[in-house]
PAZAPA-4460 file (N, C-alpha, C; in steps of 0.05 Angstrom, whole numbers, plus 32768, in hexadecimal, padded with zeros to 4 digits):
% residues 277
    n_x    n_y    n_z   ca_x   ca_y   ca_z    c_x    c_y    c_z   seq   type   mol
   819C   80B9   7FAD   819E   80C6   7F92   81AB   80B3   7F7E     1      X     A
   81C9   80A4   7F89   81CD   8091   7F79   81BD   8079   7F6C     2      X     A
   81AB   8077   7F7A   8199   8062   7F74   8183   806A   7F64     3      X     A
   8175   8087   7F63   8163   8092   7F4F   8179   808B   7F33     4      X     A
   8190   8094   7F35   819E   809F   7F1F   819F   807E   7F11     5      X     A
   81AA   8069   7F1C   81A8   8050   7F11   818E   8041   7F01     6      X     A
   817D   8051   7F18   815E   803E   7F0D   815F   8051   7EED     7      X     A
   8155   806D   7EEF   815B   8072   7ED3   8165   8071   7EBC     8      X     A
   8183   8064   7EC6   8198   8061   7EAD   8190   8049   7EA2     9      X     A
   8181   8033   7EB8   8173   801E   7EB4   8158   801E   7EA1    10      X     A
   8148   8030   7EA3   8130   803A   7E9B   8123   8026   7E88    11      X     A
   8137   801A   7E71   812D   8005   7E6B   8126   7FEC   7E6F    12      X     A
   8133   7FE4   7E85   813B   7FCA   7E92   8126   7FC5   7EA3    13      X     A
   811A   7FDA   7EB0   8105   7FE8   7EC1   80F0   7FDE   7EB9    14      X     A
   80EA   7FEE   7EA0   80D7   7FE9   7E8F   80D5   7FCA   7E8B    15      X     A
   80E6   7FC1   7E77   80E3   7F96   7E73   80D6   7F8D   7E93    16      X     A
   80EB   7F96   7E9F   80E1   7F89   7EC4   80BF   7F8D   7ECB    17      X     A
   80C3   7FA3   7ECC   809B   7FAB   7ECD   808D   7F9B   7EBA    18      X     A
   808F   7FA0   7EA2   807B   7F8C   7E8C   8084   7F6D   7E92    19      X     A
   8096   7F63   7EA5   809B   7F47   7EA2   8087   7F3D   7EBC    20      X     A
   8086   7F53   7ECF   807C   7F50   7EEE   805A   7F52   7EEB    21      X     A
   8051   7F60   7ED1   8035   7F60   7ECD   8031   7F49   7EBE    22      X     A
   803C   7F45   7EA7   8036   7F2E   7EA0   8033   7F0D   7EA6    23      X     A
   804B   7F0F   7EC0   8050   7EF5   7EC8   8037   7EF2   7EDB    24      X     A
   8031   7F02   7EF1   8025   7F09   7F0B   8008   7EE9   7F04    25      X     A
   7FFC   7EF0   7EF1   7FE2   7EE1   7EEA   7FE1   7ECD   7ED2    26      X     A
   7FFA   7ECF   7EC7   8005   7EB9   7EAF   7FF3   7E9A   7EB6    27      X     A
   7FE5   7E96   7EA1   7FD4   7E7D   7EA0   7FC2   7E81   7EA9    28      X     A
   7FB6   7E91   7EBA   7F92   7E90   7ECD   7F8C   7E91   7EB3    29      X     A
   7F6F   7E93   7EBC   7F54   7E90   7EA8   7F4C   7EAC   7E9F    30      X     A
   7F46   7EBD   7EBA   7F42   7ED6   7EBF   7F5C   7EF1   7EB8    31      X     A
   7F73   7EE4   7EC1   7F8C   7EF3   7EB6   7F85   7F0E   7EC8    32      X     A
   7F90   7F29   7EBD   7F95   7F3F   7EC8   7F71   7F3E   7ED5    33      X     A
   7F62   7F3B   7ED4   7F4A   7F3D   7EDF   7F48   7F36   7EFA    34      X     A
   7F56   7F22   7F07   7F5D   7F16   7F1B   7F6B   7F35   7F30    35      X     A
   7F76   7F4C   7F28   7F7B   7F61   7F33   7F67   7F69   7F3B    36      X     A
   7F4F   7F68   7F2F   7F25   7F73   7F42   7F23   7F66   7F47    37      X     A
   7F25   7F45   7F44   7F16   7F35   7F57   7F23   7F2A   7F75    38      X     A
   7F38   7F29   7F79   7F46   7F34   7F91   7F34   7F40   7FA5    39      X     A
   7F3D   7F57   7FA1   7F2D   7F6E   7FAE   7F0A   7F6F   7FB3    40      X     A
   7F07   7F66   7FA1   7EEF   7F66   7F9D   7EE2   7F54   7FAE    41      X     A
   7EF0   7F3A   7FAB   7EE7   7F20   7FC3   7EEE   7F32   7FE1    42      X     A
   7EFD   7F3C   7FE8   7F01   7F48   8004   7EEF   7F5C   7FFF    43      X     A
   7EE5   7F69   7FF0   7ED2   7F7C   7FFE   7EBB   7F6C   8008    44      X     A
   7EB6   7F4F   7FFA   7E99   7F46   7FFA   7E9C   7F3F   8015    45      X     A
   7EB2   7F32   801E   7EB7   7F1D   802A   7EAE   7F35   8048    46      X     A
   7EC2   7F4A   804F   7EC5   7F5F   8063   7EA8   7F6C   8066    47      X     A
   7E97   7F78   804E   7E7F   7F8A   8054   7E73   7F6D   8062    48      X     A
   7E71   7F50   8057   7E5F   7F41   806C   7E65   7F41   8082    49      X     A
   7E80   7F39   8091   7E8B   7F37   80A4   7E81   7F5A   80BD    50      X     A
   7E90   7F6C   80A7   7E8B   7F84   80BB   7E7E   7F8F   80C0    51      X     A
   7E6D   7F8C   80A9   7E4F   7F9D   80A7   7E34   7F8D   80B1    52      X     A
   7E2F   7F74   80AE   7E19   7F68   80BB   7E21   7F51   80CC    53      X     A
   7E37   7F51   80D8   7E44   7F3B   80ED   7E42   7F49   80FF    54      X     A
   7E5C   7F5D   8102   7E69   7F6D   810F   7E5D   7F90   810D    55      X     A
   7E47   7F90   80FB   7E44   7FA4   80FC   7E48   7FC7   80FC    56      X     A
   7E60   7FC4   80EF   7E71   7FDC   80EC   7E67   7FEA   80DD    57      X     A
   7E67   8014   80EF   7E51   8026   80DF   7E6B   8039   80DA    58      X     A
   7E78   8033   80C2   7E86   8058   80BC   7E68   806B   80B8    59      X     A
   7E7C   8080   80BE   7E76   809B   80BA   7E6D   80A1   809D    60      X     A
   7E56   80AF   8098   7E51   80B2   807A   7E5C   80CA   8076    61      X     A
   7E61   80C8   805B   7E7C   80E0   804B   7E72   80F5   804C    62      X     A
   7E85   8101   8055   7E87   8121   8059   7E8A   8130   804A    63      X     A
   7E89   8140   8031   7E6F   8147   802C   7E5A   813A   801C    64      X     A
   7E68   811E   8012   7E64   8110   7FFE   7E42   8105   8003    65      X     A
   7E41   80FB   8015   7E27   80ED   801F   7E23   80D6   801A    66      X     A
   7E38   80C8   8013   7E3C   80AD   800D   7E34   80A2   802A    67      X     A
   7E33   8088   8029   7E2B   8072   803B   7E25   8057   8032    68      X     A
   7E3B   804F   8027   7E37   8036   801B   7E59   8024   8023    69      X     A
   7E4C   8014   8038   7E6B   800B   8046   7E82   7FFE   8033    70      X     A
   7E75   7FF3   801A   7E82   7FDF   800B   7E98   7FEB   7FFC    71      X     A
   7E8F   800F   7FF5   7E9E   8024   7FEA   7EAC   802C   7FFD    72      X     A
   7EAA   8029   8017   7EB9   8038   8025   7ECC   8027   8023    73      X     A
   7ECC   8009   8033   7ED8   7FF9   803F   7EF2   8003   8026    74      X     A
   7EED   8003   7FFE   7EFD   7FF8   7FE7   7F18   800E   7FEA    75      X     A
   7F00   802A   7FFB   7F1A   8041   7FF8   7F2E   803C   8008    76      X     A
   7F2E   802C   801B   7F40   8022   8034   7F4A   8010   8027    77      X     A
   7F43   7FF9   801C   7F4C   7FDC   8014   7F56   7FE1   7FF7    78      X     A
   7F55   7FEE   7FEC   7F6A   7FEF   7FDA   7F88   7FF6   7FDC    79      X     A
   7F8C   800F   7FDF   7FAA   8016   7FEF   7FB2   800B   7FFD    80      X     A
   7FA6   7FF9   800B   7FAC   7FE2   801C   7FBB   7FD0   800F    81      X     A
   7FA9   7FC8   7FF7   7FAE   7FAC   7FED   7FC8   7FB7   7FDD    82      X     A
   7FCA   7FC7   7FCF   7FE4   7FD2   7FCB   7FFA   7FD3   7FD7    83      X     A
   7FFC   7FDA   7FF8   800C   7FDE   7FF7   801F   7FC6   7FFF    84      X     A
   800B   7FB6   8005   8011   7F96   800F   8023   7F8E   7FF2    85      X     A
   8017   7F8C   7FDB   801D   7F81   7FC6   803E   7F87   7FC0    86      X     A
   803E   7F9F   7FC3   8055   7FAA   7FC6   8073   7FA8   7FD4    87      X     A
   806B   7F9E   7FEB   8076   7F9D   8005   8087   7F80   7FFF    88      X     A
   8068   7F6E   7FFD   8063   7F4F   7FF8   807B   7F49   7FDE    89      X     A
   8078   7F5B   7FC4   8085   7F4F   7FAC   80A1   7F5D   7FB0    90      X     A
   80A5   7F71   7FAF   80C6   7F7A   7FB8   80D6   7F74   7FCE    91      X     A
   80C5   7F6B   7FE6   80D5   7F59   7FF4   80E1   7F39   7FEA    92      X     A
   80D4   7F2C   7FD5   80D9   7F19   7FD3   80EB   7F16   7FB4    93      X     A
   80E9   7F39   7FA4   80F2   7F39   7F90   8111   7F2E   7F8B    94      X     A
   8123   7F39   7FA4   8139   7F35   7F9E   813C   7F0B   7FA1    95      X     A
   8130   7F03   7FAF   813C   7EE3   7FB3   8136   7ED9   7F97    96      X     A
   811C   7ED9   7F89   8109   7ECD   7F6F   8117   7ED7   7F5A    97      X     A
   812A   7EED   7F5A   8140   7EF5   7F4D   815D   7EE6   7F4A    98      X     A
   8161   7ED4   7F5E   817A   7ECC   7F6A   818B   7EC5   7F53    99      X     A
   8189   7EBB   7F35   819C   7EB2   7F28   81A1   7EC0   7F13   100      X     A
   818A   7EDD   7F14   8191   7EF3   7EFE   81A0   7F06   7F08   101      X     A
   81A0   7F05   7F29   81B4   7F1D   7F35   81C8   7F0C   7F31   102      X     A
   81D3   7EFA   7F37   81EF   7EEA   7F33   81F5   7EEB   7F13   103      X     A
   81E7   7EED   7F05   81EC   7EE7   7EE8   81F9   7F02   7EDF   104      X     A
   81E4   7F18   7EDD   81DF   7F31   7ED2   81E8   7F4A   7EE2   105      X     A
   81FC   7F5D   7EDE   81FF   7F73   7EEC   81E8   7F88   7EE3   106      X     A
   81DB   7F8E   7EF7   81C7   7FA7   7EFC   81BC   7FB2   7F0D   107      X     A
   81B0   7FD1   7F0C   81AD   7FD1   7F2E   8193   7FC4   7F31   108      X     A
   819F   7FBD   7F4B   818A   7F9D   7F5C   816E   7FB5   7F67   109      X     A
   816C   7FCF   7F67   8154   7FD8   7F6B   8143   7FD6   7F5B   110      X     A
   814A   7FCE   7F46   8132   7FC8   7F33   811C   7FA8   7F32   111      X     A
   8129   7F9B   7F43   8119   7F8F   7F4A   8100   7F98   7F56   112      X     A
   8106   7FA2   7F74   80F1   7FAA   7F7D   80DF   7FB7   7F77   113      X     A
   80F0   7FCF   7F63   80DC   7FE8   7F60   80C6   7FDE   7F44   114      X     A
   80D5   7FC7   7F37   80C8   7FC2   7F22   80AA   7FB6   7F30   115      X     A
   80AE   7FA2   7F42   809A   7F93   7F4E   8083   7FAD   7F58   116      X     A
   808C   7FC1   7F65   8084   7FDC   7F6D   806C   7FE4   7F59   117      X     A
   8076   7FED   7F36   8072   7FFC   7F2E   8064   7FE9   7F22   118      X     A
   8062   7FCD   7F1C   804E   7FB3   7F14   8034   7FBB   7F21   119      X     A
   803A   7FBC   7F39   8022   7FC3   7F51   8016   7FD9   7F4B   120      X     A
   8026   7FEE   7F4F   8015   800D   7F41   8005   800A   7F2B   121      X     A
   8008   7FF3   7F18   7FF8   7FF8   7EFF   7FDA   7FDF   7F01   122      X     A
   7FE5   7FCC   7F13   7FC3   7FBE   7F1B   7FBD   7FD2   7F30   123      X     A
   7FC5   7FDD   7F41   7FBC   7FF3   7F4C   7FAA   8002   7F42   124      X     A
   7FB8   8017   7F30   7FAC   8027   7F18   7F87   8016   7F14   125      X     A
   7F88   8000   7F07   7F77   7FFF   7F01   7F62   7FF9   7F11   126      X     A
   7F5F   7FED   7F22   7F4F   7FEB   7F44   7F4A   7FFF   7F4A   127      X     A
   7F58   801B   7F50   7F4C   8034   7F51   7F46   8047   7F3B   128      X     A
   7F48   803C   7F23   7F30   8046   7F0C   7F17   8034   7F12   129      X     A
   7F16   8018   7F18   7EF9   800F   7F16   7EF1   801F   7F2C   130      X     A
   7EFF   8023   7F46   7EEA   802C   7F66   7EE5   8047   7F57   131      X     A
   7EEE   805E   7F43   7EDF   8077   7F40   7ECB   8075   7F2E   132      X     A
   7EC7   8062   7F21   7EB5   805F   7F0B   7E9B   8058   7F23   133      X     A
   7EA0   8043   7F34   7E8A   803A   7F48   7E7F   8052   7F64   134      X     A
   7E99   8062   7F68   7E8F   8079   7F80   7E79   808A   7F62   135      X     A
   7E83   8092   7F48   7E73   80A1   7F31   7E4F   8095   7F40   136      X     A
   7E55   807E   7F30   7E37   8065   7F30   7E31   806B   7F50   137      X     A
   7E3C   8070   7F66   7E24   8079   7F7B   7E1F   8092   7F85   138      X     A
   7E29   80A4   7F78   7E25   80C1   7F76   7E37   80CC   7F8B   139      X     A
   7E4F   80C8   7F87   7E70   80CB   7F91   7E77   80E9   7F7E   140      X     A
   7E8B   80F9   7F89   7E92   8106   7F76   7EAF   810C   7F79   141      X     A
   7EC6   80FB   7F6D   7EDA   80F2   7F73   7EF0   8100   7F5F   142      X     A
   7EDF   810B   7F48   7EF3   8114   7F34   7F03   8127   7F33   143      X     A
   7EF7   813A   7F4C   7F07   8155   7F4F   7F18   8156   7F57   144      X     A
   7F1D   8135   7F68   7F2C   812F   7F73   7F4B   8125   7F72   145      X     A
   7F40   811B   7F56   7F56   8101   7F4B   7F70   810C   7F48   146      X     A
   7F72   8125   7F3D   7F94   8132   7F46   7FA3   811E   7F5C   147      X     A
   7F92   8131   7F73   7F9B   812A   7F8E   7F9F   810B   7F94   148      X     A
   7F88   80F2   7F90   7F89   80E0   7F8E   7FAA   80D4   7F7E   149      X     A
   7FB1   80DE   7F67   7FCB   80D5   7F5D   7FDB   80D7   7F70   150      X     A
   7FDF   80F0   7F73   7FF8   8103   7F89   7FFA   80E5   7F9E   151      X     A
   7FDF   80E1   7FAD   7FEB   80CB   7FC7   7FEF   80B7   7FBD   152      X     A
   7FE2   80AE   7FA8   7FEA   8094   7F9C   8008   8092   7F9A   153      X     A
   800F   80A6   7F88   8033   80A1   7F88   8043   80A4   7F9E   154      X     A
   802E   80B9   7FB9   8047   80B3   7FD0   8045   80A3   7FDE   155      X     A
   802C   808A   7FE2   8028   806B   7FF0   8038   8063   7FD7   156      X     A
   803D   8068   7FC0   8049   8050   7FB3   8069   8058   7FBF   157      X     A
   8076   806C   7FC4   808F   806F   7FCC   8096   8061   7FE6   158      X     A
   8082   806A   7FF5   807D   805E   8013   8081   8046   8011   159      X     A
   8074   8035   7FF9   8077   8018   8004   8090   8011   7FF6   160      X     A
   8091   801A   7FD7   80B2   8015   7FD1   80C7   8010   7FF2   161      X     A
   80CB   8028   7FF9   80D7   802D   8009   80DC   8011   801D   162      X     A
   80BE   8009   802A   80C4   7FF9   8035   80CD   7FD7   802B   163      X     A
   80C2   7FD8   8010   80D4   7FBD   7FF9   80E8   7FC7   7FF4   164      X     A
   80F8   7FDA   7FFA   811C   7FD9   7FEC   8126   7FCA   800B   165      X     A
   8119   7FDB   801D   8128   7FD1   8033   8122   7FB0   803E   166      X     A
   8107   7FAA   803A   8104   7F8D   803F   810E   7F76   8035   167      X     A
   8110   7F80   8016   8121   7F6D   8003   8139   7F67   800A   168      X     A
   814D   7F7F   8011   8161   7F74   8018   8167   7F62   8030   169      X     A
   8151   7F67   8046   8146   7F5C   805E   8149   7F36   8056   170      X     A
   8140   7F3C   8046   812D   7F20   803E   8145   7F0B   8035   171      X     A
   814D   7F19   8020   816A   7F0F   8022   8181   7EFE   8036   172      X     A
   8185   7F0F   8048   8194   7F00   8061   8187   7EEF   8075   173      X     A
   8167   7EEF   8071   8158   7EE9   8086   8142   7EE4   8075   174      X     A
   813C   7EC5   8064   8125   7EBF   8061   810F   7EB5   806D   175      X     A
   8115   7EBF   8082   80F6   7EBB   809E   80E5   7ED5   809B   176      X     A
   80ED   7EED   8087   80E7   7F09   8086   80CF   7F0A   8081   177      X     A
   80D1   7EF4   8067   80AE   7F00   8061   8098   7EEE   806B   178      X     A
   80A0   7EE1   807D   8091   7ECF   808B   8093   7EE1   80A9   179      X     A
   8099   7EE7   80B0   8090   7F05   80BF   8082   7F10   80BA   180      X     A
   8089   7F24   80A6   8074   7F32   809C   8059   7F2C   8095   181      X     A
   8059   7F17   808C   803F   7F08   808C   8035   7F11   80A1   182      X     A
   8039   7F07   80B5   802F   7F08   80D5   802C   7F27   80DD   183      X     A
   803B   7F3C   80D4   803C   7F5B   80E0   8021   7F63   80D0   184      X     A
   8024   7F5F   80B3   800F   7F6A   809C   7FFA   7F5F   80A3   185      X     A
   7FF0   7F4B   80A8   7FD2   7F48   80BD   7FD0   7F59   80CC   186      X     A
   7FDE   7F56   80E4   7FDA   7F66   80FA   7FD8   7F83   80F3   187      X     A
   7FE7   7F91   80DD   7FE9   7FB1   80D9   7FCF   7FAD   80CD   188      X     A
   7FBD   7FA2   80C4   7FA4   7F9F   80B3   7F8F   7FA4   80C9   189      X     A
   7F90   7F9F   80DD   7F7D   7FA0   80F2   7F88   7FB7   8105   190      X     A
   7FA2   7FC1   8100   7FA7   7FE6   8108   7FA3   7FF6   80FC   191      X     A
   7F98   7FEE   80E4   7F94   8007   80DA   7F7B   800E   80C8   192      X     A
   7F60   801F   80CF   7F49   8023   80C9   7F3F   8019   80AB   193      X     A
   7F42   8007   80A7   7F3A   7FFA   808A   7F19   7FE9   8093   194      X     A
   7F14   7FE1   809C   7EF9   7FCA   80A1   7EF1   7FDB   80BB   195      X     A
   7EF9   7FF8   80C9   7EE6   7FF7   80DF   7EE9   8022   80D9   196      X     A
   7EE6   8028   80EA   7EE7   8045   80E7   7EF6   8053   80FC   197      X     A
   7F09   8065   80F7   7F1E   8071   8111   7F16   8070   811E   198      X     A
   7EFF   8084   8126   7EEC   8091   8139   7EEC   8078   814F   199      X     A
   7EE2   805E   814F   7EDD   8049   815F   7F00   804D   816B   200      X     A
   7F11   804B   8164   7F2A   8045   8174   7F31   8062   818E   201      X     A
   7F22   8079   8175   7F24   8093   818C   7F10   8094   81A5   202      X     A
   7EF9   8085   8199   7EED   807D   81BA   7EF5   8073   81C2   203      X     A
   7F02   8058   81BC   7F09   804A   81D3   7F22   8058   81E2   204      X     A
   7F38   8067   81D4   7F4C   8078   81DF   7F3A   808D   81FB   205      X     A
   7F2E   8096   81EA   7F16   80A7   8205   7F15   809D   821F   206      X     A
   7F0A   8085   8216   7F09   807B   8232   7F1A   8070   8246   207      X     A
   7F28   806E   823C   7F48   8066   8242   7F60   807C   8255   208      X     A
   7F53   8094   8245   7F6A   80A8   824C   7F88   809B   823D   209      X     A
   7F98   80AB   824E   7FBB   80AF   8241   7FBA   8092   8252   210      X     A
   7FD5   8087   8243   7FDF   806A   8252   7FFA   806D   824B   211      X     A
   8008   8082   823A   8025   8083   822E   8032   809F   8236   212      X     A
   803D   80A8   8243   8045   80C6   8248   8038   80D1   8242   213      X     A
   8019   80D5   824B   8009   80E7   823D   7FFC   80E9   8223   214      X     A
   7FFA   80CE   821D   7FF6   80C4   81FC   7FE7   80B5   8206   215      X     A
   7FD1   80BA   81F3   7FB5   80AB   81F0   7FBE   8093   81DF   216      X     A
   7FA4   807C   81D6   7FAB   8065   81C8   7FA8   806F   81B3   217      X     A
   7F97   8088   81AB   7F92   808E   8194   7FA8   809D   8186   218      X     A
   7FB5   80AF   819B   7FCB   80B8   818F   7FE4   80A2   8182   219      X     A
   7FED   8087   8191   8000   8072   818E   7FEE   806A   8172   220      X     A
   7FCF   8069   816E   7FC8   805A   8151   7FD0   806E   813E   221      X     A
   7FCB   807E   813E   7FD6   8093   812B   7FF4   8096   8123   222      X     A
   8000   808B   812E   8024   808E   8123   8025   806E   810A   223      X     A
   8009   806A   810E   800B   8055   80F3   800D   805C   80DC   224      X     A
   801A   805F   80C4   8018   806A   80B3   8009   806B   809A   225      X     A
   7FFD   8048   80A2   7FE6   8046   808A   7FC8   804C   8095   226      X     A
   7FC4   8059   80AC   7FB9   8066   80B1   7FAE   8085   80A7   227      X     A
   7FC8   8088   80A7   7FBF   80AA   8099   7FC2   80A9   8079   228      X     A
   7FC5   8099   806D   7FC6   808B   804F   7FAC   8082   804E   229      X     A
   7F9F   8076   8062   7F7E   806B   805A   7F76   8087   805E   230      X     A
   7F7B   8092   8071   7F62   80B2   8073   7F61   80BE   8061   231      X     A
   7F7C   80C2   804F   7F7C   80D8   803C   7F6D   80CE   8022   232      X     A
   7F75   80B7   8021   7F64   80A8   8003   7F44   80AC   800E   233      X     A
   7F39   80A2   8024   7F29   80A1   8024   7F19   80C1   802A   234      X     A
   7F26   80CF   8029   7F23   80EF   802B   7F12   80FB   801B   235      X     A
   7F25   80F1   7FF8   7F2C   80F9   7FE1   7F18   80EC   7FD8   236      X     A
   7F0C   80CA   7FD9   7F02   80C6   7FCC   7EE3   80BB   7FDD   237      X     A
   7EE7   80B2   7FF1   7EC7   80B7   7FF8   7EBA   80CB   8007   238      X     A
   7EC7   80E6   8011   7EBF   80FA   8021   7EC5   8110   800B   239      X     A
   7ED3   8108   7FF2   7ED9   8121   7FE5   7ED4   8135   7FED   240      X     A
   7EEF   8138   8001   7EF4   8156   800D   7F12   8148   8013   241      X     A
   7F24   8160   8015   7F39   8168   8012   7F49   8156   802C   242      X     A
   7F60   814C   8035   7F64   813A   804B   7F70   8153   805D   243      X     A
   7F75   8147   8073   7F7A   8155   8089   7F97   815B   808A   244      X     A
   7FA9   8175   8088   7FB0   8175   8082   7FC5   816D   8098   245      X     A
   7FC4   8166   80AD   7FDD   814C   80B8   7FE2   813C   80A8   246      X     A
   7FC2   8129   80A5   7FCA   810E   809A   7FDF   8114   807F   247      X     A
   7FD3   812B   806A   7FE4   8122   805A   8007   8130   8062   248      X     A
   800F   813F   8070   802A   813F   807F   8031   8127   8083   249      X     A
   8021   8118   809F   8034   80FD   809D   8039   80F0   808F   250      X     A
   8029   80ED   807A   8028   80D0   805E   803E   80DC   8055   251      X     A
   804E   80F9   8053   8069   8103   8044   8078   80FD   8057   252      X     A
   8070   8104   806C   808C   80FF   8082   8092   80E0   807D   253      X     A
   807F   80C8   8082   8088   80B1   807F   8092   80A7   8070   254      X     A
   8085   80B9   8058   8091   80AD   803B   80AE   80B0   8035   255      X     A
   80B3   80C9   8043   80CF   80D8   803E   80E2   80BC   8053   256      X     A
   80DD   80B8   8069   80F6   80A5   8079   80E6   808E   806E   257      X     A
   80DB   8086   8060   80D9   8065   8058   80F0   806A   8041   258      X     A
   80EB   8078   802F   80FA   807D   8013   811F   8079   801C   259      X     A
   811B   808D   8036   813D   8097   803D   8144   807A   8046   260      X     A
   8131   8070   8055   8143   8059   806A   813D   803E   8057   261      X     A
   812C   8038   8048   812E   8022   802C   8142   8027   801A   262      X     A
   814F   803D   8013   815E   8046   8002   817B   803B   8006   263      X     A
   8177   804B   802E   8196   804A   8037   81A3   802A   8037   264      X     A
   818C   8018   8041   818A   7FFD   8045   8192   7FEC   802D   265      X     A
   818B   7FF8   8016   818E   7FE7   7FFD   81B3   7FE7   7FFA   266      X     A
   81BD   8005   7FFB   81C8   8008   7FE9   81E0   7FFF   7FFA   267      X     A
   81DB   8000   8014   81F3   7FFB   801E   81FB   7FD4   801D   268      X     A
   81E6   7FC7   801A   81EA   7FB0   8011   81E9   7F9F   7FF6   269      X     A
   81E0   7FB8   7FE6   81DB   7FB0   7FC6   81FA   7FA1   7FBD   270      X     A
   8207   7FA5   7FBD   8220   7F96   7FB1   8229   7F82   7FC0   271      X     A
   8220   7F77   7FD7   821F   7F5D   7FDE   8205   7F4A   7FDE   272      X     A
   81FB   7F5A   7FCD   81E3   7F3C   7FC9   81EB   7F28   7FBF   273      X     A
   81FC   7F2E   7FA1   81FA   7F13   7F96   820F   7EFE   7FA6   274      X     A
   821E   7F0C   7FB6   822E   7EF5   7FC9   821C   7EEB   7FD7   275      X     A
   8207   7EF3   7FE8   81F1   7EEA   8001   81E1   7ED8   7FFA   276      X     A
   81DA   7EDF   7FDC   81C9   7EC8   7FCE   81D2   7EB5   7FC9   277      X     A
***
């Protein structure tokens, strides 16, 4: 709570930080903020070749939607994705690239992160206005939806806050952190149904039987949390129909102990950063 109460009193400071984190992010390209679709955009090209005529990967066509066009599917996965990486990626590293304004300037040091956060939410924003204009263009019907669509948007964006208050400080005592993570964030990219479709991991669990106290593999893939964050987006916007309503339980349950345990993490070391640095 102390820490909501600071970022607000901050509100301005917030603000400069966010417009400094958008503007700097692409400072000098050619392309500038445009470089936020083309990103994405190169990984979709790159993945529908790879998955779809390499590897051959058949999602499921949308439920009730009748979509079947992998390139849309793959974007509803690979966006929230790419988010929440960005996120993770820039608030972990917010506090060091900071190092001589926290020594200089008294303020609270969460505004680093959350600014880098809330930088993200807004190239975000716009990546998932172009994917509804394009589900529109293939006879998607996503709009009924878009309430709901906000709602998870803001609780993957808390989710991943959560996990940049706590990494940042991480990162701090231990700059090997995000050179880790490098290495985990691949690997969670290939746990979690973005380029292939659940269903393939629950057969292979099938055949397998339990291997964990009675726990299937499919049950151990499922305690992933960007798991049930891809199902529900992709629920909402290529099956337009309503998500299940576990998945969206756990995306709150996780969200709720990322928030508590990033929070608890910050604050108990926030006033020795600028000594650590």
């Amino acid at each position: 709570m102390r820490l909501v109460t600071e970022l607000f009193a901050s509100r301005e400071l917030l603000t400069n930080l966010t417009a400094r984190e958008i503007k700097g992010k692409y400072k000098r390209t050619a392309l500038g903020q445009l470089w936020s679709l083309v990103n994405p955009l190169a990984q979709m090209v790159i993945f529908t070749a790879v998955f779809q005529f390499v590897v051959r990967v058949e999602p499921d066509v949308g439920d009730p939607s009748g979509l079947d066009i992998f390139a849309v599917w793959l974007l509803c996965g690979l966006l929230p994705w790419a988010f929440f990486t960005n996120v993770v990626n820039g608030g972990m590293g917010s506090l060091v690239a900071n190092e001589n304004l926290i020594k200089k300037v008294h303020f609270p040091r969460a505004a680093l992160p959350v600014a880098t956060a809330a930088a993200a939410v807004v190239t975000w924003a716009t990546e998932m206005a172009v994917l509804l204009v394009v589900l529109l263009l293939v006879g998607g019907r996503p709009l009924l939806y878009v309430p709901l669509v906000l709602v998870a948007m803001a609780v993957l964006a808390l989710f991943a806050l959560g996990f940049a208050l706590a990494l940042s400080v991480l990162n701090v005592y231990f700059r090997d952190t995000q050179h880790f993570m490098g290495i985990i964030l691949q690997a969670w990219f290939y746990l979690t149904p973005i380029v292939y479709p659940a269903h393939l991991v629950a057969e292979e669990s099938a055949k397998l039987g339990p291997v964990l106290g009675g726990l299937t593999v499919y049950d151990l893939y499922r305690l992933n949390p960007m798991e049930r964050f891809v199902e529900v987006f992709r629920s909402l916007l290529y099956d337009n129909t309503l998500p299940p309503l576990d998945a969206v339980l756990a995306c709150l349950a996780w969200t709720v102990v990322s928030l508590v345990a990033g929070s608890w993490v910050f604050t108990r070391n926030e006033k020795r950063l600028a000594e650590v640095l």
